[in-house]
N, C-alpha and C positions, 0 to 999 in steps of 0.2 A: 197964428194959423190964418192964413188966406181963406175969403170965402166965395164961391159964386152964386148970382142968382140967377134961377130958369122961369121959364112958367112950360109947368106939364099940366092936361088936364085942366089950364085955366087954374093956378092953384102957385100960390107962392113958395118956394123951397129957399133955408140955404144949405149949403153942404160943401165941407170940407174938400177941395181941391184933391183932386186923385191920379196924378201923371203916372201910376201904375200902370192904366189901362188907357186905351185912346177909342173914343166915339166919335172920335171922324173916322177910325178905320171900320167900324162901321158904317159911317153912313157911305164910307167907299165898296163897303160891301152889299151898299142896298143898292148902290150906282151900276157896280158890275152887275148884279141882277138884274134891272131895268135893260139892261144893252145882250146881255145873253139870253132874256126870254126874248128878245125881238130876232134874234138868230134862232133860239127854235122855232118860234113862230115862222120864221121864212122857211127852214128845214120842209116844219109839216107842209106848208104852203108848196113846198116844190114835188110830195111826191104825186104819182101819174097813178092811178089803182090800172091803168090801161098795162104799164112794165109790171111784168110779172116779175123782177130782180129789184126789188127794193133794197137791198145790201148796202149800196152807198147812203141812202136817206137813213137808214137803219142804223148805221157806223156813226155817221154823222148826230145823229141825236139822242145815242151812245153817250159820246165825247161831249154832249152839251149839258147830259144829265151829269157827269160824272164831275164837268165844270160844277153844275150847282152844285153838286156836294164840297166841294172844296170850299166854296163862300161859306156854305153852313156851317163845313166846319170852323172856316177863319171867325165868325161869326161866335160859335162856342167859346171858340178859345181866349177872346176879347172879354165874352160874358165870366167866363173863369176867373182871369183878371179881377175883373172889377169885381165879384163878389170875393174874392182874397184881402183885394186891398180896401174896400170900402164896403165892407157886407149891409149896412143899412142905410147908402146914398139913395137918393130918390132916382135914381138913373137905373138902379139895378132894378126895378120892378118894371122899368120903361124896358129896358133892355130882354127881361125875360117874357113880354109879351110880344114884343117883336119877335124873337126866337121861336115859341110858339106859331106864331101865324105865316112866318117862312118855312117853321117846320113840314106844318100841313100842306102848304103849296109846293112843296117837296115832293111828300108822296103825292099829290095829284101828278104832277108831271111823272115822276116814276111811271106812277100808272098809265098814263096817255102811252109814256114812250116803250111798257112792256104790250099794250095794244096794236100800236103802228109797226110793233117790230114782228110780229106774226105775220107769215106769207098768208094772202088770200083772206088777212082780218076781217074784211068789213064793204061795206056800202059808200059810195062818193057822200051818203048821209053822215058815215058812222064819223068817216073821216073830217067831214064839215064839222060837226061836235065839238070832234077832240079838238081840232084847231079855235075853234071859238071858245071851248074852255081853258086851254091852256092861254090863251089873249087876255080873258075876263080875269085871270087870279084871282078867283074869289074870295079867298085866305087873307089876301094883304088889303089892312084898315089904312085907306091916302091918310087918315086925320094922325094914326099913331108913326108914321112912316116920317109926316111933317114933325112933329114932335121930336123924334131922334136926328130928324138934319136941322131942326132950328135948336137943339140942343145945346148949350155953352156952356165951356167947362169953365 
């Protein structure tokens, strides 16, 4: 049996080779994350609270919420995988904490984007907020994010 070694956590593993599941297609799904919050972010960024028809801003970040959910899901279903084919790899606890802290910034965005989507929401403040929360994603740990893309299988 082939073995790899990582470092998680500063911490030596080995573990049995798992081509069942692929953790790069995660970390492509932490990539398309990184490039479609920078489209919602422009989204929020473009609407006017002066246009009283926010519809198109609305549609639009709709469709970008709806994007994230499909990563989340692609996301699950990799995590699926690997705990099928390797239920006690060291990747699968890396894997399930990642899942958790995309989870959460999940619903944040949901929530921003059920906010912006109400006519007449809010203040140029309220709306400053949601744009600078939705930027900070406070949910995603850089140190565990590095971790799953310096990952080798």
């Amino acid at each position: 049996m082939s073995a790899v070694q990582l470092t998680n956590f500063r911490e030596w593993y080995i573990i049995p080779c798992a081509p069942a599941f692929s953790l790069p297609n995660v970390c492509d799904s932490l990539t398309a994350w990184e490039k479609l919050n920078e489209q919602g972010a422009k989204v929020l960024s473009s609407i006017h609270l002066d246009n009283h028809d926010l519809d198109n801003e609305s549609n639009q970040i709709n469709i970008v919420i709806q994007d994230f959910k499909k990563i989340l899901e692609r996301m699950y279903d990799e995590y699926d995988k690997a705990v099928e084919s390797t239920p006690d790899a060291p990747a699968i606890g890396l894997m399930r904490q990642c899942l958790n802290m995309y989870d959460q910034e999940y619903m944040v965005k949901e929530s921003i984007r059920s906010i912006v989507s109400e006519s007449g929401f809010a203040t140029q403040q309220h709306l400053t907020g949601c744009i600078a929360l939705w930027k900070a994603e406070a949910y995603l740990c850089d140190e565990l994010q590095e971790d799953i893309k310096n990952y080798t299988m």
